[in-house]
MIGUTOR-764741 format. One record per residue (C-alpha): residue number from 1; x, y negated, z. Coordinates in steps of 0.001 Angstrom, whole numbers. Each point is the difference from the previous one (the first is absolute). Last residue first. Layout:
REM residues N
[atom NUM; [X; Y; Z]]
...
***
This chain:
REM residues 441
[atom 441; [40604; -94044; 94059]]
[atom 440; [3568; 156; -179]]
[atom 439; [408; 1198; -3316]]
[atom 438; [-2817; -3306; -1448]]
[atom 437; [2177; -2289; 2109]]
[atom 436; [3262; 1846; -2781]]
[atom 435; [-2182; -667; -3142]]
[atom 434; [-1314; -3180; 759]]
[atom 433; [3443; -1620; 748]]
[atom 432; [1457; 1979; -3120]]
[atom 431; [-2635; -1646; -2252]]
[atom 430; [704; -3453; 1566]]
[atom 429; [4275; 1000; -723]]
[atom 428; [-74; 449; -3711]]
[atom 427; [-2321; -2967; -1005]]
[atom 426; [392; -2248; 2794]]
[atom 425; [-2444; -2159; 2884]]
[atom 424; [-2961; 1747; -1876]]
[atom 423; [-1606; 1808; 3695]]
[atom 422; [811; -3938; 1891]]
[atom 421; [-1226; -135; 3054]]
[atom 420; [-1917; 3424; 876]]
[atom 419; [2314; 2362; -1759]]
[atom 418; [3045; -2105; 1372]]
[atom 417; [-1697; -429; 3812]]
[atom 416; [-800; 4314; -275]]
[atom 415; [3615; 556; -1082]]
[atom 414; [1254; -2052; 3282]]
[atom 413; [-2508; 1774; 2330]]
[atom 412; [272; 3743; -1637]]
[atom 411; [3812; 155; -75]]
[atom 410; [632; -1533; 3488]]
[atom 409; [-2698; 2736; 914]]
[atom 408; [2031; 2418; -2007]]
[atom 407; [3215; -669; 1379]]
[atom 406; [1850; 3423; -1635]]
[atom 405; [3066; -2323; -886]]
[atom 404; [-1108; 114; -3759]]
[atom 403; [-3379; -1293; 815]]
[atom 402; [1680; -2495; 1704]]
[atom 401; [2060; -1258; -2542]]
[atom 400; [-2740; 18; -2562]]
[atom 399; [-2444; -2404; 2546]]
[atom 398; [2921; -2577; 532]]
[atom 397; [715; 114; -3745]]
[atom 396; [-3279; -40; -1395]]
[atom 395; [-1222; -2942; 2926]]
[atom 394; [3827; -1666; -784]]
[atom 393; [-1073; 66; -3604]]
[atom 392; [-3950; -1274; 266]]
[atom 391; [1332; -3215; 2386]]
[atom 390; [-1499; 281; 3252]]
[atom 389; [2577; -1113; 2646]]
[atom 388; [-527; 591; 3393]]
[atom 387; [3565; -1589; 953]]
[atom 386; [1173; 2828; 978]]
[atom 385; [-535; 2073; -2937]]
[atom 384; [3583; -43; -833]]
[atom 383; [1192; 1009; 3307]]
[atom 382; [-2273; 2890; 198]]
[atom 381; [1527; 1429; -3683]]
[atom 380; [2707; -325; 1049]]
[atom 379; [-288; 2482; 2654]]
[atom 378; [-2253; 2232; -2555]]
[atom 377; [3134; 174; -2236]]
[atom 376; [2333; 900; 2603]]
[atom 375; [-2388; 3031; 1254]]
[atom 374; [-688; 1040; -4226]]
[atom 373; [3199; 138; -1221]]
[atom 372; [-748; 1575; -3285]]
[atom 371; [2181; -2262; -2209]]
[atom 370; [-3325; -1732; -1467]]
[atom 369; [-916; -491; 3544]]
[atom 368; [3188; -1672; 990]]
[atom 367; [-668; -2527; -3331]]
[atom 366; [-3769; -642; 1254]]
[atom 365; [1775; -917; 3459]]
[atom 364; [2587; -2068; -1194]]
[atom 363; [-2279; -1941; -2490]]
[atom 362; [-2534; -253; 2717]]
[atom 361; [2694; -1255; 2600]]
[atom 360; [1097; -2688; -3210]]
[atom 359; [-3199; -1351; 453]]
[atom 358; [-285; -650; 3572]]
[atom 357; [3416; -1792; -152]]
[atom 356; [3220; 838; 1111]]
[atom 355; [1637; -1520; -2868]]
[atom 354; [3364; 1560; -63]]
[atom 353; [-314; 3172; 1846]]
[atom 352; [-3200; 919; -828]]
[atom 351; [1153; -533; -4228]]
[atom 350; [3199; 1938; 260]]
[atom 349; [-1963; 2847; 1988]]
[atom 348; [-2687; -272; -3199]]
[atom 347; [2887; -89; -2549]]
[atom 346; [1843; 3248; 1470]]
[atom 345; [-3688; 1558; 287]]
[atom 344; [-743; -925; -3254]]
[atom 343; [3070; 1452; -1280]]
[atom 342; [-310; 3253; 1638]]
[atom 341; [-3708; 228; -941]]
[atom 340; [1237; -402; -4364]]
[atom 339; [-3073; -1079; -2014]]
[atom 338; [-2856; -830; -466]]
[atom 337; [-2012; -628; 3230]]
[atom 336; [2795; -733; 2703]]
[atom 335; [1869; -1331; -2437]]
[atom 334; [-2419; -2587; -987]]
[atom 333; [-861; -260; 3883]]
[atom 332; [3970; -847; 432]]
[atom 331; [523; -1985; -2922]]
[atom 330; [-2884; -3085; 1133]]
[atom 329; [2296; -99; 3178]]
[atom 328; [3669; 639; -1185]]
[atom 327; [-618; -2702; -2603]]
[atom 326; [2304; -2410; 1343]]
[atom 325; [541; -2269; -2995]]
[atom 324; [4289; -1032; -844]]
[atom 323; [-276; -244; -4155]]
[atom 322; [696; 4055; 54]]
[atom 321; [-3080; 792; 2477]]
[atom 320; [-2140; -1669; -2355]]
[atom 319; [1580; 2078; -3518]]
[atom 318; [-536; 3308; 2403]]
[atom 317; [-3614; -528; 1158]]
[atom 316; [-477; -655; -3842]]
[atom 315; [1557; 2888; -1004]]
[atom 314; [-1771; 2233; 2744]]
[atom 313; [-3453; -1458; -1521]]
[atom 312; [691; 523; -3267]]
[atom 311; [988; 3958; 846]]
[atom 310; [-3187; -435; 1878]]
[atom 309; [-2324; -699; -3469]]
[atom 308; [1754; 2212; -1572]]
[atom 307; [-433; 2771; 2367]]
[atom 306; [-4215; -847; -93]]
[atom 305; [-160; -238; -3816]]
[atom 304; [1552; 3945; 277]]
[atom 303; [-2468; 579; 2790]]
[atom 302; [-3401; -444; -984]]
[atom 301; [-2141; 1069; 1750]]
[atom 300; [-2565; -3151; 220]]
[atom 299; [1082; -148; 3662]]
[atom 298; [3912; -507; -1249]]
[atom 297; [-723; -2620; -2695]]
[atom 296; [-1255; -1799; 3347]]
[atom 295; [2856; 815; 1968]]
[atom 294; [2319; -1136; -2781]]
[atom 293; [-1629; -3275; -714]]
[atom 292; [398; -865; 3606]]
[atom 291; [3585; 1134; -247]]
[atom 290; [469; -2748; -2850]]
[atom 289; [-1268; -2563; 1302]]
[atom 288; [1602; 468; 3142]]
[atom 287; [3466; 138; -1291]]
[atom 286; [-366; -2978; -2221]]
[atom 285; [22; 494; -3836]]
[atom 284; [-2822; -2919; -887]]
[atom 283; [-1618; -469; -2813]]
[atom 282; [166; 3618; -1147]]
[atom 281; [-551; 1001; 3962]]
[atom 280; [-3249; -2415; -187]]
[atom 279; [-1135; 1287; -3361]]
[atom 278; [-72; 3284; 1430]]
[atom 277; [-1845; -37; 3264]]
[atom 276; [-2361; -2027; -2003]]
[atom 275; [-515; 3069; -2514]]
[atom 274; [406; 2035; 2544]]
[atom 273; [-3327; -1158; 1593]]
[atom 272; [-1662; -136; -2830]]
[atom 271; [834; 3153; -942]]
[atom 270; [-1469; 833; 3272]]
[atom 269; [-3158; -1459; 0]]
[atom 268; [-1101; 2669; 3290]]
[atom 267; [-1006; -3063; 2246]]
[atom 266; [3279; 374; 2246]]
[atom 265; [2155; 69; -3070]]
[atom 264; [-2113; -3497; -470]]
[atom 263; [562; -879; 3524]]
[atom 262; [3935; 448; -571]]
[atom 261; [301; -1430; -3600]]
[atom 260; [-1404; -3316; 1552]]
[atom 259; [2297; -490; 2782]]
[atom 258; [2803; 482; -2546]]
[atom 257; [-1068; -2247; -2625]]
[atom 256; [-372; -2571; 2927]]
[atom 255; [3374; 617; 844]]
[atom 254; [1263; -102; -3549]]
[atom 253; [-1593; -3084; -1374]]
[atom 252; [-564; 173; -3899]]
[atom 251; [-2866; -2302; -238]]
[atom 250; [60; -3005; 2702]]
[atom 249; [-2633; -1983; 686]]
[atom 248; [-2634; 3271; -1229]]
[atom 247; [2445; 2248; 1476]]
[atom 246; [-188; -1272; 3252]]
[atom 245; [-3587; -2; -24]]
[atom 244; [-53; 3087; -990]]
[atom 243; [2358; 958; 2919]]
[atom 242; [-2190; -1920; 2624]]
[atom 241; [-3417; 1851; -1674]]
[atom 240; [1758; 3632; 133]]
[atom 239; [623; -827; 4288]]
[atom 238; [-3621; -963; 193]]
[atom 237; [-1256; 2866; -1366]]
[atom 236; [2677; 2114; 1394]]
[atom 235; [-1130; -563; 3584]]
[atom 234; [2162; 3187; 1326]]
[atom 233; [1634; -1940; 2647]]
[atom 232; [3566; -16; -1955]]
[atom 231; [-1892; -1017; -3124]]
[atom 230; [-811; -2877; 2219]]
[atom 229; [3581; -832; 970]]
[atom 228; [1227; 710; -3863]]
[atom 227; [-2652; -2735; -1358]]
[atom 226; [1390; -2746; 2750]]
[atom 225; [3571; 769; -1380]]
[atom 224; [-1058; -834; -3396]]
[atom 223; [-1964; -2859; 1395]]
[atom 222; [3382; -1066; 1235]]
[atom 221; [1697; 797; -2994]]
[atom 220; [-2482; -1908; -2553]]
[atom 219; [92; -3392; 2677]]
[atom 218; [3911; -50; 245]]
[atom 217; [655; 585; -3565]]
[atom 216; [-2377; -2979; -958]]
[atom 215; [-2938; 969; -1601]]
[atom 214; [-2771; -816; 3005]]
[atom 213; [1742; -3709; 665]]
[atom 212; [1023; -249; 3479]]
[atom 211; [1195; 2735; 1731]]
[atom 210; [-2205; -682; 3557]]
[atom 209; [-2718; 1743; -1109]]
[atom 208; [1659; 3171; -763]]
[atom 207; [2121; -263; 3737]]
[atom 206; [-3502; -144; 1712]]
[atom 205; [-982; 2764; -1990]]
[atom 204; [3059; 1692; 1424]]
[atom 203; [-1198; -1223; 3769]]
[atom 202; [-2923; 1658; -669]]
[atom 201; [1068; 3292; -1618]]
[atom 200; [2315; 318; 2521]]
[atom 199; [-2276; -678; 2876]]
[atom 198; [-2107; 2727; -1477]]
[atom 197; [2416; 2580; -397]]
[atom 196; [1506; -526; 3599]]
[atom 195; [2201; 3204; 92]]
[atom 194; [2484; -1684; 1421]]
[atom 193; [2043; 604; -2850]]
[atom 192; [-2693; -2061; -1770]]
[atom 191; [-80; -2382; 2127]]
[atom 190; [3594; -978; -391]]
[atom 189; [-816; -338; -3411]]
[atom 188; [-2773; -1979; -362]]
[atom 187; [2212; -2837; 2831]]
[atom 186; [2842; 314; -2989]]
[atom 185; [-3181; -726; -2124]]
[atom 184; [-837; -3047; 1634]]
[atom 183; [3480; -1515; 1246]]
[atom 182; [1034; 236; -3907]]
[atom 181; [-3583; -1712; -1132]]
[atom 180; [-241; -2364; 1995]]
[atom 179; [-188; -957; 3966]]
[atom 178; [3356; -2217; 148]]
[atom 177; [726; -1196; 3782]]
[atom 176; [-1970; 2453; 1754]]
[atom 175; [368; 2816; -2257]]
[atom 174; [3256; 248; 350]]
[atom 173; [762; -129; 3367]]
[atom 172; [-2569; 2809; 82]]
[atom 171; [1821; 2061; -2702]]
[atom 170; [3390; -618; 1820]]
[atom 169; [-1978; 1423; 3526]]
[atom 168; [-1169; 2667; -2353]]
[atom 167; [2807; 1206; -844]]
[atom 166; [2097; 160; 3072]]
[atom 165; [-3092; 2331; 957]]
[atom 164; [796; 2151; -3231]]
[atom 163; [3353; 367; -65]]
[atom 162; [-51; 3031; -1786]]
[atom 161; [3170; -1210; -2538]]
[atom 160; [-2608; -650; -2885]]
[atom 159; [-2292; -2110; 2012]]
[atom 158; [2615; -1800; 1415]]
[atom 157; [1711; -595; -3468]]
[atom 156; [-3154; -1438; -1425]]
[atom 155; [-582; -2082; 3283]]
[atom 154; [3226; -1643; -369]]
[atom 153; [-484; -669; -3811]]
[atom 152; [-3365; -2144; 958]]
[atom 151; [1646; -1658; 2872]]
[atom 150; [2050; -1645; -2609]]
[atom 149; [-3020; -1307; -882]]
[atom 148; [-519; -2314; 3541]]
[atom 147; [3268; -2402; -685]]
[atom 146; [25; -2029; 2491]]
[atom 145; [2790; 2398; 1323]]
[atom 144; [2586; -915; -2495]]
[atom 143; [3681; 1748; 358]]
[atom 142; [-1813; 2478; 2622]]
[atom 141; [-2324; 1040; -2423]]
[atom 140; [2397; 288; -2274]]
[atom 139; [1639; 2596; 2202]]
[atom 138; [-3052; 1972; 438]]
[atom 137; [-825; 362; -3439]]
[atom 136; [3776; 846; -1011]]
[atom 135; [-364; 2816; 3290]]
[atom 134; [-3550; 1370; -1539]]
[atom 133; [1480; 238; -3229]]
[atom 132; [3083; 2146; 866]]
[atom 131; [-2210; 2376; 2192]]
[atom 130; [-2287; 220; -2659]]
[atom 129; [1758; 966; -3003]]
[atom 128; [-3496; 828; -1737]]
[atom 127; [1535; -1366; -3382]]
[atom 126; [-2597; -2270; 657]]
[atom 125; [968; -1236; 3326]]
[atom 124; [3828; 73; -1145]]
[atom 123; [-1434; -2928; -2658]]
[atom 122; [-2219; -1766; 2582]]
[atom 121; [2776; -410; 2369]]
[atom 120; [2288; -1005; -3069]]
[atom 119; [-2422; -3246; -172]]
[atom 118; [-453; -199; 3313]]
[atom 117; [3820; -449; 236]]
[atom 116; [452; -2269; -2853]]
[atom 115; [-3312; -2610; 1656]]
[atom 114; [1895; -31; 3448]]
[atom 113; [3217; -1004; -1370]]
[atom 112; [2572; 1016; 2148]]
[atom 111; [2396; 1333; -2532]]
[atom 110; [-523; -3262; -2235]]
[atom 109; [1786; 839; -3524]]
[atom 108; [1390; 3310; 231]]
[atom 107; [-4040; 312; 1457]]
[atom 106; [-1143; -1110; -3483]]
[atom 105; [1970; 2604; -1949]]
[atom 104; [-415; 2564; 2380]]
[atom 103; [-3866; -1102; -383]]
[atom 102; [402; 457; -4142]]
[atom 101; [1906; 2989; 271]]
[atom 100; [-2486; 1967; 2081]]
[atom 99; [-2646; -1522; -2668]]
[atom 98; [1831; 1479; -2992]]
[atom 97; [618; 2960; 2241]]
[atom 96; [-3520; 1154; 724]]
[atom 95; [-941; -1094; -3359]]
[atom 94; [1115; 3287; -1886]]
[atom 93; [-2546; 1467; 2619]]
[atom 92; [-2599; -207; -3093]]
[atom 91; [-3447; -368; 2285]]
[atom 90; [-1213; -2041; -3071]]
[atom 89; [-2159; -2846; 1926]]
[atom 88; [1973; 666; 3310]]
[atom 87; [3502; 522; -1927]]
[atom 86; [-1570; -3417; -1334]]
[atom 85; [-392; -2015; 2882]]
[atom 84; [3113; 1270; 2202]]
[atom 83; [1491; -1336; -3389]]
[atom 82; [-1526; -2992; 432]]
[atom 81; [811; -376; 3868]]
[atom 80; [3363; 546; -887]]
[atom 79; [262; -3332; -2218]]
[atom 78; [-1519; -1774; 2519]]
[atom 77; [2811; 940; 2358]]
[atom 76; [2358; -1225; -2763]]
[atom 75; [-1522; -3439; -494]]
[atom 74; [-646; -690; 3661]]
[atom 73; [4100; 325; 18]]
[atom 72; [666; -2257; -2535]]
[atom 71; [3856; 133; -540]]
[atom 70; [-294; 1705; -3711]]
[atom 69; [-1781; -2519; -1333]]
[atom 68; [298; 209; -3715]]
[atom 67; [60; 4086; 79]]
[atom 66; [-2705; -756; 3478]]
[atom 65; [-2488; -1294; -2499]]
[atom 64; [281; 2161; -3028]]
[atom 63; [-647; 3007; 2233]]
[atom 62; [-2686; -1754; 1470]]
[atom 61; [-1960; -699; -3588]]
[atom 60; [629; 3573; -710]]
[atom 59; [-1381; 1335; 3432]]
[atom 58; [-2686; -2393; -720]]
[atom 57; [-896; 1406; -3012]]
[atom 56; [-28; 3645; 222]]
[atom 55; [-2459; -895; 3627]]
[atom 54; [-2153; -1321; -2742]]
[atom 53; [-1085; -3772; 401]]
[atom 52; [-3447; -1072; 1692]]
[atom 51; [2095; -3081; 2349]]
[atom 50; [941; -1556; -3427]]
[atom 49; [3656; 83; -1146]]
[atom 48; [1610; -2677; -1741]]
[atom 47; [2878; 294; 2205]]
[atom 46; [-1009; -883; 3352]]
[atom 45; [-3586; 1184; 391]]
[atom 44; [-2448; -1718; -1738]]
[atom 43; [-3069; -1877; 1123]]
[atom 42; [993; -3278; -1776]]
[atom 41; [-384; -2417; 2668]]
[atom 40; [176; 2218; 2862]]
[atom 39; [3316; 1924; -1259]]
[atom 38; [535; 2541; 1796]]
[atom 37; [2823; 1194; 1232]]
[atom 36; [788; 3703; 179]]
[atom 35; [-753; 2537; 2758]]
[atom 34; [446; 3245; -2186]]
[atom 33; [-2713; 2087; -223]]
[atom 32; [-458; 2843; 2230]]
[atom 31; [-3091; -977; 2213]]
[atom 30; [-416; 2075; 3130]]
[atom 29; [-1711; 3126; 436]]
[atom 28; [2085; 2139; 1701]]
[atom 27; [-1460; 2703; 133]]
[atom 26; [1861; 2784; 1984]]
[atom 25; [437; 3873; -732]]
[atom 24; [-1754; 1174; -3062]]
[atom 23; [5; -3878; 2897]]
[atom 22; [887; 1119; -4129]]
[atom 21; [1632; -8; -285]]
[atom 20; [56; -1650; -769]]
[atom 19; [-373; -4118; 3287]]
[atom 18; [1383; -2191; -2655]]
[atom 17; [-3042; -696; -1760]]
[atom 16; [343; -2493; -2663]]
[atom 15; [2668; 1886; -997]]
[atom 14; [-20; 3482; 1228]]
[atom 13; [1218; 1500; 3381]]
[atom 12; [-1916; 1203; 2064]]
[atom 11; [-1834; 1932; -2321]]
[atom 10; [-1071; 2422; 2349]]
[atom 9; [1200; -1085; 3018]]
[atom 8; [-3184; 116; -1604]]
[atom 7; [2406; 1959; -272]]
[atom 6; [-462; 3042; -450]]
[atom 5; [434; -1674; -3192]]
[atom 4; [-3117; -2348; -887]]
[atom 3; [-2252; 2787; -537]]
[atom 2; [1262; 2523; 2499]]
[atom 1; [1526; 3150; -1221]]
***
């Protein structure tokens, strides 16, 4: 699993970053407070509230708001951007249809209202509905063209639909007009499915520097993201440093918890490393969390903590899937790995299908594998390696596939990159990388 939800469109979808996936799929990084008035001569948000309030407290404060004034429609939309804010802060998918309600609400109101329909094109975007999202982004777009950040959604669902040169013509418009820290790590991340690792990593320390103040939500996720990229590249001295940092502004914060359990697994501190692993999935049940923690109770041997840990995971790819999420993605490799190969390949042929993307072609193809259909999964496999990408799971899953299809010098080359790149990129599966390069030599 990636680190911000094989997503990042990983977490593409999470509060202040909207792009959880995460891009475990698409990051969208963009702000998900509410846009309320401020006050300039009291530096309080309408209410009583002060720009540094709780996410808990503005959704209260809005709720109150749009009760007395039930005909605002800026009010409303608002009002789902907080709860995109919080399921993103609390990944609880209960707020999936608080928000959904909250733009049907607002576009009952004003149908064509440009800020309505971004605002429910961000919400299918995170449930990883991204055909839906992608057509809401493009059609307030339309509504208000001067508007540059609604490129911002467009590129998420271009990226996520395998659109990539459409993409980056959106990115570039982008960029030009508003170089910050959403054009600068959606840039990061179109480089890194390029397989640019060090353009990434620029253009995401780029993004870092442009999030303003260093413990704001933008600023700790972005370096959090910068710390995965050079974990990625096997530099896990720098990468550890980012997530401490992290931690040190922000105790308590999963992905950076999560970056940091994986190089210390890597560094033989294993309890440690479950320990982290652990308080993360206590903290927070999402599906990813908790598979992650299963793998790694699974390299220690120890399989009973490992089912649990995946029976948590299946219930929370379940309770997403039941508040409207397209998991079919991220559920596919789980599948593929855990549990039932029929199912993952149903889920991975459901995923191609829908959101031809380079990343659902590696879920397809590692779920084909898993089912033994080794000439269909090493097809797929070439489409989702394409792009040249060079992230550690794709290399395991790209080189695995092979290997299984009787390609040993596809095998040997992608297996060799991992080793070389990245030898601690995951506790169950960097073992298993050495392991199988180590058969072929």
């Amino acid at each position: 699993m990636n680190l911000v939800r094989e997503n990042v469109t990983v977490k593409l979808a999470a509060v202040a970053f909207v792009f959880i996936a995460t891009f475990t799929a698409v990051r969208v990084i963009d702000s998900g407070a509410p846009s309320l008035s401020v006050d300039s001569s009291s530096g309080e948000l309408s209410g009583g509230l002060r720009p540094s309030s709780s996410t808990a407290d503005r959704i209260e404060a809005l709720e109150t708001h749009v009760q007395q004034s039930p005909s605002d429609v800026q009010g409303h939309v608002d009002l789902g951007h907080a709860y995109l804010a919080r399921f993103g802060e609390t990944e609880d998918p209960s707020f999936y249809p608080q928000a959904e309600r909250a733009f049907e609400t607002a576009l009952g109101l004003a149908p064509a209202d440009p800020s309505a329909l971004a605002g429910m094109a961000q919400l299918q975007l995170s449930r990883h509905q991204f055909p839906q999202g992608l057509a809401l982004a493009e059609r307030a777009r339309s509504l208000n063209p001067s508007n540059v950040q609604y490129d911002s959604l467009i590129t998420d669902g271009q990226v996520e639909l395998g659109r990539y040169g459409a993409a980056a013509r959106t990115l570039q418009h982008y960029v030009d007009r508003r170089p910050e820290l959403g054009s600068y790590a959606r840039i990061s991340y179109l480089r890194e499915l390029h397989g640019d690792a060090g353009g990434a990593i620029r253009a995401m320390e780029l993004a870092a520097s442009a999030a303003g103040e260093e413990r704001s939500a933008n600023a700790v996720y972005a370096t959090t993201l910068l710390g995965k990229l050079h974990a990625d590249q096997g530099d896990y001295v720098t990468a550890a440093r980012e997530f401490q940092r992290v931690l040190a502004l922000k105790p308590g914060y999963p992905d950076a918890m999560l970056g940091l359990a994986t190089i210390e697994f890597g560094r033989g501190r294993t309890e440690a490393a479950l320990d982290l692993y652990r308080d993360v999935q206590q903290r927070i049940a999402a599906p990813d969390h908790a598979a992650l923690l299963g793998e790694a109770e699974e390299a220690t041997g120890d399989r009973a903590a490992a089912d649990r840990a995946y029976q948590a995971a299946r219930d929370a790819f379940d309770a997403e899937a039941a508040q409207g999420a397209n998991t079919a993605t991220e559920r596919a490799v789980f599948e593929a790995g855990h549990g039932d190969p029929a199912r993952a390949v149903e889920l991975g042929r459901f995923a191609w299908h829908y959101t031809p993307s380079v990343r659902a072609a590696d879920a397809y193809s590692w779920a084909l594998s898993s089912a033994g259909r080794d000439s269909e999964a090493l097809a797929l496999s070439k489409h989702a390696m394409r792009l040249g990408s060079r992230d550690p799971m794709f290399l395991y899953h790209a080189g695995i596939v092979a290997l299984r299809s009787g390609q040993s010098e596809r095998a040997h080359s992608f297996l060799t990159r991992l080793v070389t790149q990245s030898p601690h990129f995951h506790p169950l599966y960097g073992p298993r990388a050495q392991r199988a390069l180590e058969g072929l030599d």
